[in-house]
C-alpha positions in Angstrom: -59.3 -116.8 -107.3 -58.6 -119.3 -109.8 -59.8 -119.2 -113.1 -59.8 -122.3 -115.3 -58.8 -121.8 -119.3 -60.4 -124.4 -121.9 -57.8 -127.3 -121.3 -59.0 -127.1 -117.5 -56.1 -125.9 -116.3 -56.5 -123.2 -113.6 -54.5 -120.0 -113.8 -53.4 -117.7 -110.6 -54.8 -114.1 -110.9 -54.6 -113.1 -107.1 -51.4 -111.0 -108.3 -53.3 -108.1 -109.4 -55.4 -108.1 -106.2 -52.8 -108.3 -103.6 -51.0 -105.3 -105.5 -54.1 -103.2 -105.8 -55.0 -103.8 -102.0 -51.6 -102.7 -101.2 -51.8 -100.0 -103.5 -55.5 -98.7 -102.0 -53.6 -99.5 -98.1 -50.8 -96.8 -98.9 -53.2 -94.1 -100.3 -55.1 -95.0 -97.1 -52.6 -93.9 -94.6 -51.4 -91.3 -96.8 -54.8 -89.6 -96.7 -55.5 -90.2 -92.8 -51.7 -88.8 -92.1 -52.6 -85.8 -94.1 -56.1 -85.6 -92.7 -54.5 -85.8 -88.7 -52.6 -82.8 -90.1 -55.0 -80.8 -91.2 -57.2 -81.3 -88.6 -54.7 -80.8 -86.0 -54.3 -77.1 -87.5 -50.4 -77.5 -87.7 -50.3 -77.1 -91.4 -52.5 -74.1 -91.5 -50.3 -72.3 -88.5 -47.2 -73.2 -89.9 -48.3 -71.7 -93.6 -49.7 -68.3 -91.8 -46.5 -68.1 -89.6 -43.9 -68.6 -92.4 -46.1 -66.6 -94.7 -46.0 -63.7 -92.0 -42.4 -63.9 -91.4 -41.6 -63.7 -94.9 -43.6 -60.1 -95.2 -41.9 -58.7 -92.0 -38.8 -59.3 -93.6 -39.0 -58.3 -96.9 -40.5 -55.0 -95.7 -37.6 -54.3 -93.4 -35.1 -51.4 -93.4 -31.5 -52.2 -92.2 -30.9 -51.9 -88.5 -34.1 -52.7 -87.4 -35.0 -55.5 -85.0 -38.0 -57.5 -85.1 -39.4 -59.1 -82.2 -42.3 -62.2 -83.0 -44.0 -64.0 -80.0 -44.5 -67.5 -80.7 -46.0 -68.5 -77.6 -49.4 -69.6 -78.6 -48.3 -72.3 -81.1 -45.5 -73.3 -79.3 -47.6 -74.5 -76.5 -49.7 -76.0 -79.6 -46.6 -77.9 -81.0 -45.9 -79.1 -77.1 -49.4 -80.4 -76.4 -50.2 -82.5 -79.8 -46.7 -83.5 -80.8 -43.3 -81.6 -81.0 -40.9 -82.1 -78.2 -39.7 -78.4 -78.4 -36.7 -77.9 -76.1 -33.8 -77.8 -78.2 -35.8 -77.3 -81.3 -36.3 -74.6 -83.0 -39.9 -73.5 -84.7 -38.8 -70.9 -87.4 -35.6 -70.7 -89.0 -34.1 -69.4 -92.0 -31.9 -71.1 -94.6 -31.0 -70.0 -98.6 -33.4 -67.1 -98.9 -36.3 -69.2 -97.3 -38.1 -69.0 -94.0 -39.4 -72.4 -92.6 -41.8 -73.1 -89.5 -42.0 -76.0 -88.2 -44.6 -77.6 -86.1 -44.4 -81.5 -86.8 -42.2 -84.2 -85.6 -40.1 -85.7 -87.7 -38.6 -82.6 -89.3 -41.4 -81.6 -91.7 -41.7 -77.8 -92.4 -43.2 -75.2 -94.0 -41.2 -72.5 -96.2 -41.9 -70.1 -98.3 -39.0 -67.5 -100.1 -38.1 -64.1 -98.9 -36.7 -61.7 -101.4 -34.9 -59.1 -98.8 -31.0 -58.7 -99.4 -29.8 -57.9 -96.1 -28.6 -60.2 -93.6 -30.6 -61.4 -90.9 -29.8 -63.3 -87.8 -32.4 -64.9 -86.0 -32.2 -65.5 -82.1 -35.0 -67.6 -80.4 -35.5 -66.0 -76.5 -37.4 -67.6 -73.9 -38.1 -66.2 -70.9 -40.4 -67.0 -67.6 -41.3 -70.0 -65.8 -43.4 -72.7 -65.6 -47.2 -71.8 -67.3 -46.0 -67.9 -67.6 -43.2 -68.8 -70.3 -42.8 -66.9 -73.1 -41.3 -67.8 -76.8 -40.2 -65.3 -79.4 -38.1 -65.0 -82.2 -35.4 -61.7 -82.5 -35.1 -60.9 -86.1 -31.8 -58.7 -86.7 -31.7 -57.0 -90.0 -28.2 -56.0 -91.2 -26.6 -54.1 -94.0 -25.2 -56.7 -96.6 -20.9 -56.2 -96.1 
């Protein structure tokens, strides 16, 4: 768009146009990422997992071992979009527990304020459609 001053020459304002339509693109495919999120349920499960997790262990005793299926939103993960072999869905790192049920690393992770140490093992067991996923929470007396 060209707009002329009072000498008749033309000035460029297209500028400010191709930055806002750039501008209103990324908080376009921002939104629809976060809306395919959302509506996938991924966030949601990853925030009640993590949030459940986090409970468990701050209300554990030493010497106890915890035992959390996973099954139902690893076979979630598999069918929209996590390759899962290899992977792991929850782990824990610096005081924080983080479930992840995205590709491309993203997480969810919330604190825990328990003391002790605890070692997590991922077990799989059974074949085919009858496989099972849990995590094997170990909670230890701090040395």
């Amino acid at each position: 768009m060209k707009i002329c001053n009072k000498r008749g020459a033309s000035e460029d304002v297209a500028w400010p146009e191709i930055i806002f339509i750039v501008l209103l693109l990324i908080f376009m495919f921002t939104l629809m990422v976060f809306v395919r999120n959302t509506v996938s349920g991924n966030l949601l499960q990853e925030e009640i997992y993590a949030k459940k997790i986090a409970l468990i262990l701050d209300g554990a005793k030493p010497d106890s071992i915890i035992e959390l299926d996973v099954t139902d939103i690893t076979r979630k993960a598999k069918e929209k979009e996590k390759d899962i072999v290899g992977s792991d869905i929850v782990y824990l790192k610096d005081g924080k527990v983080f479930v992840s049920l995205r590709s491309q690393g993203k997480s969810y992770s919330i604190a825990y304020f328990s003391d002790y140490k605890i070692n997590v093992k991922k077990n799989v067991y059974g074949v085919g459609d009858k496989t099972r996923y849990s995590y094997i929470f170990e909670v230890k007396e701090n040395e």
